[in-house]
C-alpha angles and dihedrals in degrees: 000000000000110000115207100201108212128194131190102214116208106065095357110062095355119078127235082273085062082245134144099226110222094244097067088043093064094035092053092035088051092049091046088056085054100058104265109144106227127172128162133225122207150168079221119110118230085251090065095025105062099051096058093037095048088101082056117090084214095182097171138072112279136224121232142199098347097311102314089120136016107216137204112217105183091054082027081227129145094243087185128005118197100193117187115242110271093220087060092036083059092043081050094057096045091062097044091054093042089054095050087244115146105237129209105207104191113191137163107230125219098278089062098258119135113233136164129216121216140145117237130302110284101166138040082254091059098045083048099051106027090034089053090053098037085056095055100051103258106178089191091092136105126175106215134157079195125068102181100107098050082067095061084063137069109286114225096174151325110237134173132185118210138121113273102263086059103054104023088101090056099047088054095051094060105025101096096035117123109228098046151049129233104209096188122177163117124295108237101204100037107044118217093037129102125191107211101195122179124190134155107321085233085072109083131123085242089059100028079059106041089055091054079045094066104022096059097042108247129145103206140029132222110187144180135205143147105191131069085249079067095062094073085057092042081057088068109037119099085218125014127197121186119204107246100251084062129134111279093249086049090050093047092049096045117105091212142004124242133185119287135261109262082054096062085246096168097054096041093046078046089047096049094039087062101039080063096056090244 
């Protein structure tokens, strides 16, 4: 039986830095040598992910932002896109803007390069997660008070970071709607905000998986994760393990616990999986 290995990154095989330490990158590169079959999913773009997976010989398919794409990172080539319509991307940003909440609007324009609108950084989320990228030289953003022409492009997704009570409304306006996907949760690195992030309801990890899955030819999935946007992919796995310093629902679907994040638990519990010949 062939096995596909799937890890969630941030929380789950990347530390609290939002670094791949240098121990699970030679545990995971030296099973991979040996045939084991590893991919990552990930609410991550290609512009944040290949810099902290270029120690990682990823030789599958990967899975992005949440599903949206499915990425190739040996021809660095979009191997499947799940945009999200522009005429409920427009409805989205209405009520965004209705309900004072500060949208990212993230696109790809017409040439073919990824952006994301926004207006400014209005929370300690947003300084965490816009400052980080900013710093490091991330070319993606635009600074608008108009969004119009993020709706002529091809609409990612539809995100907003704020703490619950702000965009609860929002999240219940949208979460049983058919073309789309409401991915609401914690952010794990600033506490008392949420990103509520809504894309095409075809993106989803479950999907993003199950698509490596049978493309690739396996006939069963092990996957890791430590955040609610996990559970979709969870959905999917065959058996599913969560770090210990995972969300409580994660902890309580998992069919086992593995050590946490900061102690590399996905490449040690890979490591002693395969010392057993299992």
């Amino acid at each position: 039986m062939k096995t596909l290995y799937v890890s969630d990154l941030d929380g789950t095989l990347l530390n609290d830095d939002k670094k791949l330490e240098p121990e699970a990158a030679r545990i995971l590169n030296g099973l991979i040598d040996q045939g084991m079959p590893f991919t990552i999913a990930t609410a991550r773009s290609i512009d944040s992910v290949k810099d902290i997976v270029q120690g990682l010989r990823l030789e599958l398919p990967v899975v992005l932002m949440n599903g949206v794409f499915i990425y190739d990172m040996q021809r660095q080539l979009r191997i499947q896109s799940n945009y999200l319509p522009n005429g409920l991307a427009a409805q989205i940003l209405a009520t965004y803007l209705q309900q004072q909440l500060n949208p990212l609007v993230y696109t790809i324009d017409l040439s073919g390069q990824p952006k994301i609108y926004y207006r400014g950084i209005h929370n300690e989320s947003e300084a965490d997660y816009i400052g980080n990228r900013l710093g490091n030289g991330d070319q993606r953003f635009r600074l608008t008070e108009d969004y119009s022409e993020s709706l002529h492009e091809r609409i990612i997704s539809m995100n907003v970071i704020d703490t619950p009570e702000r965009l609860q409304a929002a999240y219940e306006t949208y979460k049983d709607e058919s073309a789309c996907v409401c991915h609401y949760g914690p952010d794990i690195y600033a506490p008392g905000y949420h990103w509520l992030e809504i894309s095409s309801s075809h993106a989803t990890k479950k999907n993003g998986v199950l698509f490596v899955k049978e493309t690739c030819g396996f006939d069963k999935i092990v996957c890791f994760g430590d955040n609610l946007n996990d559970i979709p992919m969870f959905e999917a796995a065959d058996e599913k393990y969560a770090v210990s310093n995972a969300n409580p629902e994660l902890l309580r679907l998992a069919d086992g616990v593995i050590g946490s994040n900061k102690e590399n638990g996905v490449a040690r519990y890979l490591q002693s999986i395969f010392a057993r010949g299992e």
